[in-house]
VEXDREN-2710 file (C-alpha; in Angstrom, 1 decimal):
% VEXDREN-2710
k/r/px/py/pz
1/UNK/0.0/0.0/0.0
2/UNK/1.3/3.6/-1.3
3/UNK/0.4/6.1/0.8
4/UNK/0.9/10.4/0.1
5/UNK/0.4/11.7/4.0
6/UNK/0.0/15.6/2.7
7/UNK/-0.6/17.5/5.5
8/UNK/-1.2/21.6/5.7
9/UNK/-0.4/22.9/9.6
10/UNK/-2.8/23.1/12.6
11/UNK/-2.9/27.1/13.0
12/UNK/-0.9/27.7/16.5
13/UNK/-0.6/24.1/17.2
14/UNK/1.5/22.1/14.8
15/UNK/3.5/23.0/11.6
16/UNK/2.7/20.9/8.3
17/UNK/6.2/19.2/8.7
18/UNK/5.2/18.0/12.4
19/UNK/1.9/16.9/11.3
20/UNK/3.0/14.7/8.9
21/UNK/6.0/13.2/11.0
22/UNK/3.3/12.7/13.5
23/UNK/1.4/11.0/10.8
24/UNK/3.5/9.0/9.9
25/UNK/4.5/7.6/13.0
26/UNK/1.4/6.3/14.0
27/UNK/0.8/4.6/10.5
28/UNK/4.5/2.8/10.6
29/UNK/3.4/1.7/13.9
30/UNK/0.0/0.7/12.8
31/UNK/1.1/-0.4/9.6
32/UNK/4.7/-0.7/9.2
33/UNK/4.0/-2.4/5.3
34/UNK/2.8/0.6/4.2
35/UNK/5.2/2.4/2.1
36/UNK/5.0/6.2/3.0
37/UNK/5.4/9.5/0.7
38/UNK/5.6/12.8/3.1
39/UNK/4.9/16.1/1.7
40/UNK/4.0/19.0/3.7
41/UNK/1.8/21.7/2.6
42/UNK/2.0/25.5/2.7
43/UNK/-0.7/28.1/2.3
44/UNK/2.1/31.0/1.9
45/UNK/2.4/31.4/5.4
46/UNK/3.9/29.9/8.3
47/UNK/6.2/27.3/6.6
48/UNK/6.1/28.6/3.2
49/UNK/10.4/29.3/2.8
50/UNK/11.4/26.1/4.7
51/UNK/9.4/23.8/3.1
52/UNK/9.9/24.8/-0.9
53/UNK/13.4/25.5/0.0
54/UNK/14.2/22.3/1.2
55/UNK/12.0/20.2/-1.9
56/UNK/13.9/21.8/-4.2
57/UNK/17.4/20.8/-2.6
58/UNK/17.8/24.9/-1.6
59/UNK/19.9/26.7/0.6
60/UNK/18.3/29.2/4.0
61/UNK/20.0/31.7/5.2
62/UNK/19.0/33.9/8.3
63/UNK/18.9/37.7/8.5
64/UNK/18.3/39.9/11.5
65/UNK/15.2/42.5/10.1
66/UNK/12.5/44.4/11.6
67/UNK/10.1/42.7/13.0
68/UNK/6.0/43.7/13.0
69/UNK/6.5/46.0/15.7
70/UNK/9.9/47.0/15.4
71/UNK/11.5/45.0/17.4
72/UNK/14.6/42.9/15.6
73/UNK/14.2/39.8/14.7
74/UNK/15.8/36.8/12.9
75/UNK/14.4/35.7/9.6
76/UNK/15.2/33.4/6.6
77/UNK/15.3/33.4/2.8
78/UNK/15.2/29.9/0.8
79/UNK/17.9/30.2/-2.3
80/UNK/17.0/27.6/-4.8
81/UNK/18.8/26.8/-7.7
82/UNK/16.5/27.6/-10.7
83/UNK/17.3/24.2/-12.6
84/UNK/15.8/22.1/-9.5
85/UNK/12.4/24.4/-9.6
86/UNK/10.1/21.6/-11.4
87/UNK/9.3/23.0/-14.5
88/UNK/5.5/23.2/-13.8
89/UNK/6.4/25.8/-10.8
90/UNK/8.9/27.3/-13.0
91/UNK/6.4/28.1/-15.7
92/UNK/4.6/29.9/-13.2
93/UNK/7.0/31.8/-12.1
94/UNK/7.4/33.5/-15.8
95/UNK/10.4/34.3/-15.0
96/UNK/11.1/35.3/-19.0
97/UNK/15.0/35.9/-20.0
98/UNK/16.4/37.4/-17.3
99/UNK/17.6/33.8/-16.4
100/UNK/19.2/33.2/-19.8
101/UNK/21.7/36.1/-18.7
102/UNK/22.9/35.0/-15.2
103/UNK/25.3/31.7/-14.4
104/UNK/23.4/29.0/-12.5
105/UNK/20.4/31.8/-11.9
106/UNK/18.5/31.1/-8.2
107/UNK/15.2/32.2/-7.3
108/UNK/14.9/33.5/-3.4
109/UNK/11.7/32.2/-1.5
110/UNK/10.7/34.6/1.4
111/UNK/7.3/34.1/3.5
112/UNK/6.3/37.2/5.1
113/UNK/5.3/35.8/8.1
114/UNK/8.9/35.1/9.5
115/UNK/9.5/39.0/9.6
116/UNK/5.4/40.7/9.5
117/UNK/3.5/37.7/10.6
118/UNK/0.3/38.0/13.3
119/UNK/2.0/34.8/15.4
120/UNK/5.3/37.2/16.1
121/UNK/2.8/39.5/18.0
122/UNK/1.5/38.9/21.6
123/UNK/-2.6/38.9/21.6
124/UNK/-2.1/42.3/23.6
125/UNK/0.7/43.8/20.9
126/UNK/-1.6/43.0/17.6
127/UNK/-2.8/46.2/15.8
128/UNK/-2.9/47.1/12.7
129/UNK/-2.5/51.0/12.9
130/UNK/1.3/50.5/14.5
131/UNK/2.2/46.9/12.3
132/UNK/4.8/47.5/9.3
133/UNK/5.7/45.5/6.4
134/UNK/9.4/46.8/7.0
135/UNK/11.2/43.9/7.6
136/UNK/9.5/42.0/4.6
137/UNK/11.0/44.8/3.0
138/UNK/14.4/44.0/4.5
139/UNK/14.3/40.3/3.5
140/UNK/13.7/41.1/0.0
141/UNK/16.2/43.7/-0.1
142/UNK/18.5/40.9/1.3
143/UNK/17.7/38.1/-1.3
144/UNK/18.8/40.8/-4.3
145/UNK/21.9/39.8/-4.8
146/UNK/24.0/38.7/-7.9
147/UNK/22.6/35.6/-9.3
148/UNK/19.0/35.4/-8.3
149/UNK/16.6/35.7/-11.4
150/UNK/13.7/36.3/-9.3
151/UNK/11.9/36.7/-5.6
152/UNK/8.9/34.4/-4.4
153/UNK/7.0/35.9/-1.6
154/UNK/4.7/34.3/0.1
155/UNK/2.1/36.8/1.8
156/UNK/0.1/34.5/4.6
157/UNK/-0.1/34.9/8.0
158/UNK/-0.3/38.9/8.2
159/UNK/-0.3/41.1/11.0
160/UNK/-0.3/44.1/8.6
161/UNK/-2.5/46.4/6.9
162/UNK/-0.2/48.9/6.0
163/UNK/-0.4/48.7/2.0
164/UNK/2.9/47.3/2.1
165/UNK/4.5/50.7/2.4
166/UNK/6.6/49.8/5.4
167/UNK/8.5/47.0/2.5
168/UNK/8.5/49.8/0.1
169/UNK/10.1/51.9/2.7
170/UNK/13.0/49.2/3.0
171/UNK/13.3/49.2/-1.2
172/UNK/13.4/52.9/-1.3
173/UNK/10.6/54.8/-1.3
174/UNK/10.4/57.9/1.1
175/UNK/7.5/59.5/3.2
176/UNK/7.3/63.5/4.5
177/UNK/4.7/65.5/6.0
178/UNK/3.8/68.8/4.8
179/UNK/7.2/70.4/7.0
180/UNK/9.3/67.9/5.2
181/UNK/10.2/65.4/7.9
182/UNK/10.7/62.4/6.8
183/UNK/8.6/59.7/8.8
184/UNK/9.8/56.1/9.3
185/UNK/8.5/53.5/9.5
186/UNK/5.0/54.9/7.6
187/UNK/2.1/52.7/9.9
188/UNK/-1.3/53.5/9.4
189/UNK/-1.2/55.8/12.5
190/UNK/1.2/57.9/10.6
191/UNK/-0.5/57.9/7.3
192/UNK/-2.5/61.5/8.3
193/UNK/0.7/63.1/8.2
194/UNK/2.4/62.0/5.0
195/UNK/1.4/64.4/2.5
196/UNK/3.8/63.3/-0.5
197/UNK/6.1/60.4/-1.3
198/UNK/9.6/60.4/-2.2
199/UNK/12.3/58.4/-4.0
200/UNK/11.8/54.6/-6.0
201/UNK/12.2/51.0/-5.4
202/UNK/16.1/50.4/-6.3
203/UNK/16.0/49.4/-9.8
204/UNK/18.2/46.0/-9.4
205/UNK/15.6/44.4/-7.7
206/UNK/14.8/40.9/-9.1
207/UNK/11.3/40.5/-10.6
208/UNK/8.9/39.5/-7.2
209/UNK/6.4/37.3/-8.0
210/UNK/3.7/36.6/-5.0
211/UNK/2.0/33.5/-4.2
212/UNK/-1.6/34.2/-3.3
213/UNK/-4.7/32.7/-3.3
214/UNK/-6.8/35.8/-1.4
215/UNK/-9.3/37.5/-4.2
216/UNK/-10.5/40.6/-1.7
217/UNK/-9.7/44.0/-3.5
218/UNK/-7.9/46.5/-1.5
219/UNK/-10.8/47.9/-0.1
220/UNK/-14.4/48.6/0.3
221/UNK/-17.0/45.6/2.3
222/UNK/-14.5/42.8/0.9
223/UNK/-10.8/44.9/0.9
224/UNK/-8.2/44.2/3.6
225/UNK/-9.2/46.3/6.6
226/UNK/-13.0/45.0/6.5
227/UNK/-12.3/41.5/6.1
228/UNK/-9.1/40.8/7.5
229/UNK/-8.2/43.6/10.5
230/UNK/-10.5/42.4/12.8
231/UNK/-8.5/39.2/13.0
232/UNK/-5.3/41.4/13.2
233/UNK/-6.4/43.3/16.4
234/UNK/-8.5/46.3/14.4
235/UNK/-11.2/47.3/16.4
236/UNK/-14.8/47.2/14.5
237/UNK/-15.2/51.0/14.9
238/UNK/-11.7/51.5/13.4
239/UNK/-12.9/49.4/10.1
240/UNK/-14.4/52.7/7.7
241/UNK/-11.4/54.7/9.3
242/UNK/-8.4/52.5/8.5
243/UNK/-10.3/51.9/5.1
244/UNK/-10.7/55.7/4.0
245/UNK/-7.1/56.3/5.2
246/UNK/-5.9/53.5/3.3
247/UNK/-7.8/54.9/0.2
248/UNK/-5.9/58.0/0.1
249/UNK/-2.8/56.9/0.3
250/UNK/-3.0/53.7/-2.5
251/UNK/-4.0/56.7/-4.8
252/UNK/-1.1/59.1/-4.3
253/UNK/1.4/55.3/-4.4
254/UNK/-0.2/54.8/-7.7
255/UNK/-0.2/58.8/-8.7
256/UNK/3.5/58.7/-7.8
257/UNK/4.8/55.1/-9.1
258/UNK/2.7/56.0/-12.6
259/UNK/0.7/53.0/-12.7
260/UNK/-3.6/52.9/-12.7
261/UNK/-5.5/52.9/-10.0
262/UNK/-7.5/50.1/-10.9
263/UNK/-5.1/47.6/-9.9
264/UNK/-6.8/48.6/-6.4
265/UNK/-9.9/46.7/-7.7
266/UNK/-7.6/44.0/-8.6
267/UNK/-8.4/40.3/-7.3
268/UNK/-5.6/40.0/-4.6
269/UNK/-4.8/43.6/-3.4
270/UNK/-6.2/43.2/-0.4
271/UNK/-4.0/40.1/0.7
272/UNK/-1.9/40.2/3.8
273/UNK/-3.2/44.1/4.2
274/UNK/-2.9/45.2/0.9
275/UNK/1.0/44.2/0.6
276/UNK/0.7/42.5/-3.1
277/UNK/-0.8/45.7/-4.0
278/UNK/1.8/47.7/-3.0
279/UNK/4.4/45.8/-4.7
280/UNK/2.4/45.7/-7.9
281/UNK/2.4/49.4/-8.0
282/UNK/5.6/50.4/-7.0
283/UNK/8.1/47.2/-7.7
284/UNK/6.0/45.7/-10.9
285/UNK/5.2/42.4/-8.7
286/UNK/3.3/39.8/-10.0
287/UNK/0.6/37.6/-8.1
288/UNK/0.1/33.5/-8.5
289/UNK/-2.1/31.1/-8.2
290/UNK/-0.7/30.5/-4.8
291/UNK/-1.5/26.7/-4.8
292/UNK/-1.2/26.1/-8.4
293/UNK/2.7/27.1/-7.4
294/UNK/3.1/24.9/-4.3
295/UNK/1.2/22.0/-6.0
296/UNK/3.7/22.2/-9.2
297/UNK/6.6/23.1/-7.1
298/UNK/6.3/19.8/-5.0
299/UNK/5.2/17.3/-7.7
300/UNK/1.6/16.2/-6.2
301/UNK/0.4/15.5/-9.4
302/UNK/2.4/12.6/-9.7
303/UNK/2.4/11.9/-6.2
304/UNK/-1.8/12.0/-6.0
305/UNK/-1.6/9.4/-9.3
306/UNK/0.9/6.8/-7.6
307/UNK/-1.1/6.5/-4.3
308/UNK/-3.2/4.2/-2.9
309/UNK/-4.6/6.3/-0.1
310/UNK/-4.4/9.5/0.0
311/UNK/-4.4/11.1/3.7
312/UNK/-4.6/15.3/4.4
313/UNK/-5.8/17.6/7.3
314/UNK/-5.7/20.9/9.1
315/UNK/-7.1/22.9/11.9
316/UNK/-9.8/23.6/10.5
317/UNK/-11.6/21.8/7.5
318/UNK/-15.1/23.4/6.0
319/UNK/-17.1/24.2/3.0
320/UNK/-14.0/26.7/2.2
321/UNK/-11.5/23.8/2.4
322/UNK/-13.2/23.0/-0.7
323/UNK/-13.2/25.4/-3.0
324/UNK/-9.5/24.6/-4.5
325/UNK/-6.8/25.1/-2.0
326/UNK/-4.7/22.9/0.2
327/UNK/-6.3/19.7/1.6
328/UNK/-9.3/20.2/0.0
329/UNK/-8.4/20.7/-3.4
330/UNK/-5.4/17.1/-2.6
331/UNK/-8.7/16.0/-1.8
332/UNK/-10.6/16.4/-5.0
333/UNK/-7.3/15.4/-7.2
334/UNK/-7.5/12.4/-5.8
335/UNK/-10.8/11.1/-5.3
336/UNK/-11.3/12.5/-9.0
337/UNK/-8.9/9.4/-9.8
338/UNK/-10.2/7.0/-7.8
339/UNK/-8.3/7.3/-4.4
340/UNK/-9.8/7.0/-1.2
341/UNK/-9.4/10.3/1.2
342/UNK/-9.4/10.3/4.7
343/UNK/-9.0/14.0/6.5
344/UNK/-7.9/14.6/9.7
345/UNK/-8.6/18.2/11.7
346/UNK/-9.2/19.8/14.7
347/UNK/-12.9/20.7/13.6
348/UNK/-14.9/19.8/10.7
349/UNK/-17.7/21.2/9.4
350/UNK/-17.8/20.3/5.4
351/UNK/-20.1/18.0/4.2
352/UNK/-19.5/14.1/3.3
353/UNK/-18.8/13.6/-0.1
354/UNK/-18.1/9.8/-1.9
355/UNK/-14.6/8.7/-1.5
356/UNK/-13.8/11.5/1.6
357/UNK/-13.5/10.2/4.8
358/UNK/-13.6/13.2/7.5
359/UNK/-12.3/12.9/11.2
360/UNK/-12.2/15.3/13.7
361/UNK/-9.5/14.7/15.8
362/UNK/-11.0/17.1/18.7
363/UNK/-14.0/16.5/20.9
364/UNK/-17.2/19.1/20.3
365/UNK/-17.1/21.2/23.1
366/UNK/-13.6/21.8/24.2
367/UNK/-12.2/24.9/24.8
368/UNK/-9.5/25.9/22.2
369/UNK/-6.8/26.6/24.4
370/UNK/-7.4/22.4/25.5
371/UNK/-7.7/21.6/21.8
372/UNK/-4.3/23.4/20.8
373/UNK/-2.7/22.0/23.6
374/UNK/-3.6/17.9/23.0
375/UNK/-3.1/18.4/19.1
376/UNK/-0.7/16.4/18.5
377/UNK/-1.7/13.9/21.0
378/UNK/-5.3/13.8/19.6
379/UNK/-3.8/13.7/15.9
380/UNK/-1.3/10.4/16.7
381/UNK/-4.1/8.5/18.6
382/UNK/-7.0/9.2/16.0
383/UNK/-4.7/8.1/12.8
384/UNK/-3.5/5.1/14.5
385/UNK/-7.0/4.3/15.6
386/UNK/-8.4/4.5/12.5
387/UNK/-5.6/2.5/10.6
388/UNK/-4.9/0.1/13.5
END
């Protein structure tokens, strides 16, 4: 029996890599036949460098940036030699013939979450009016160095809605009031008193492309601040506020990088607090089909077509598990061809479907703080149960 144990993480419990380890060990134990094919998913968050950095054979390196609040912090960029990109992902990636005139060209993976991410900030420290983007800034500023043809950035796991200035602030772009003081980092509390930008992303900046499967625009009832700063500590009062301020100043980046103002409207500006759109506008960035990339990148195809079982999870696994990312959409790949599913997460609330088996691994009821604490005990004991 050929089974592809796939994984995504259990949000502030377990990483994708430990889920799957743990996976694994209760099915060698229960069924130490089985031959076993580990691949650990990322949304473009948490886990997003270390994991397609080490598929492709890559190098990470660490680098002391910014961190959400200011505070300095150590984060990593993947470098991956371009040839070992499978050529699905590096289709995707577009990179066009910038490659063709560097030796043995590398693309740099960076998730923003290991420098801006909501998990590097105490409950009590999240807010989006004092959260910046700078040391995403930093770690792409790093990874442009001779011999990489282009910049992946991953953009889960955000504590930001800053429009991604703080980055731009770190690539060159400069902020002053109406006296001409300069003001650094630019937060959303700030944003009242910048009255015109200055200066330009450097121009030897590798192409960025983003992986992102977010479709909210920038703003309005489905942008970032409505949607998303809630989660990141924005009080609901604050919503319309943050919004309007936002609005003003993604029209003088646009008015002062020369590029439309519709990409504002555009599907994806409004992911991890509007820092795709930010890049688009001032540094030409490009968003992906942010599972299309990870699924190419680490060969599930193939890996879905040779197995015999397929088995998947998460946190959390619903009616939006479904709709074509992570375990659900490993889920439909596979049970399109025949494979039998089974899906392990800490709640479930999506429907039974032929050929999906679902398991929730925690009892209804229990607190969450109980829940995150006996993941990975609850995970182990429920796989081997089921497989015993």
């Amino acid at each position: 029996m050929r089974v592809l144990v796939a994984f995504d993480k259990f949000k502030d419990s377990l990483t994708s890599p430990a889920a799957c380890a743990l996976a694994a060990d209760a099915l060698r134990a229960a069924r130490p036949d089985w031959q076993l094919d580990l691949c650990p998913l990322t949304d473009g968050g948490e886990g997003f460098c270390d994991i397609l950095t080490r598929a492709a054979g890559g190098t990470v390196e660490k680098f002391s940036v910014a961190g959400p609040r200011g505070d300095p912090i150590d984060a990593e960029v993947g470098f991956v030699a371009l040839e070992k990109i499978p050529p699905g992902a590096r289709a995707l990636l577009a990179i066009g013939n910038r490659d063709s005139k560097i030796k043995n060209p590398t693309v740099a993976v960076i998730e923003m979450a290991c420098a801006s991410g909501l998990a590097l900030l105490a409950p009590d420290q999240r807010n989006p009016w004092h959260a910046s983007t700078l040391g995403t800034g930093e770690l792409l500023r790093a990874a442009a160095r001779p011999g990489v043809a282009a910049i992946l950035l991953g953009i889960g796991g955000s504590a930001t809605n800053d429009l991604g200035l703080g980055a731009l602030a770190a690539l060159g772009l400069e902020f002053y009031s109406t006296h001409g003081e300069k003001i650094f980092p630019p937060v959303p509390a700030s944003w009242p008193d910048i009255s015109r930008f200055g200066g330009r992303v450097a121009g030897d900046l590798p192409p960025i492309r983003i992986a992102c499967d977010v479709t909210n625009p920038l703003l309005g009832p489905r942008g970032a601040a409505a949607i998303y700063g809630p989660q990141k500590g924005l009080a609901a009062g604050d919503v319309t506020k943050l919004d309007h301020s936002a609005a003003r100043l993604a029209l003088m980046l646009c008015h002062h990088c020369g590029t439309p103002d519709l990409l504002i409207d555009l599907p994806g500006a409004g992911a991890a607090g509007g820092l795709g759109f930010g890049l688009m506008a001032a540094a030409r960035a490009q968003l992906l089909p942010g599972f299309d990339l990870v699924s190419a990148w680490l060969d599930l195809a193939p890996k879905i077509s040779v197995a015999d079982l397929v088995i998947t999870g998460e946190g959390r696994f619903d009616e939006s598990s479904l709709t074509g990312k992570g375990p659900g959409a490993i889920a439909a790949q596979a049970i399109a061809l025949g494979k039998r599913v089974h899906v392990f997460a800490g709640a479930v609330r999506a429907p039974a479907r032929d050929g999906l088996t679902l398991h929730a691994i925690t009892a209804e009821g229990t607190p969450l703080t109980e829940a995150l604490r006996a993941a990975e005990q609850n995970l182990s004991s429920h796989i081997a149960a089921t497989f015993r």
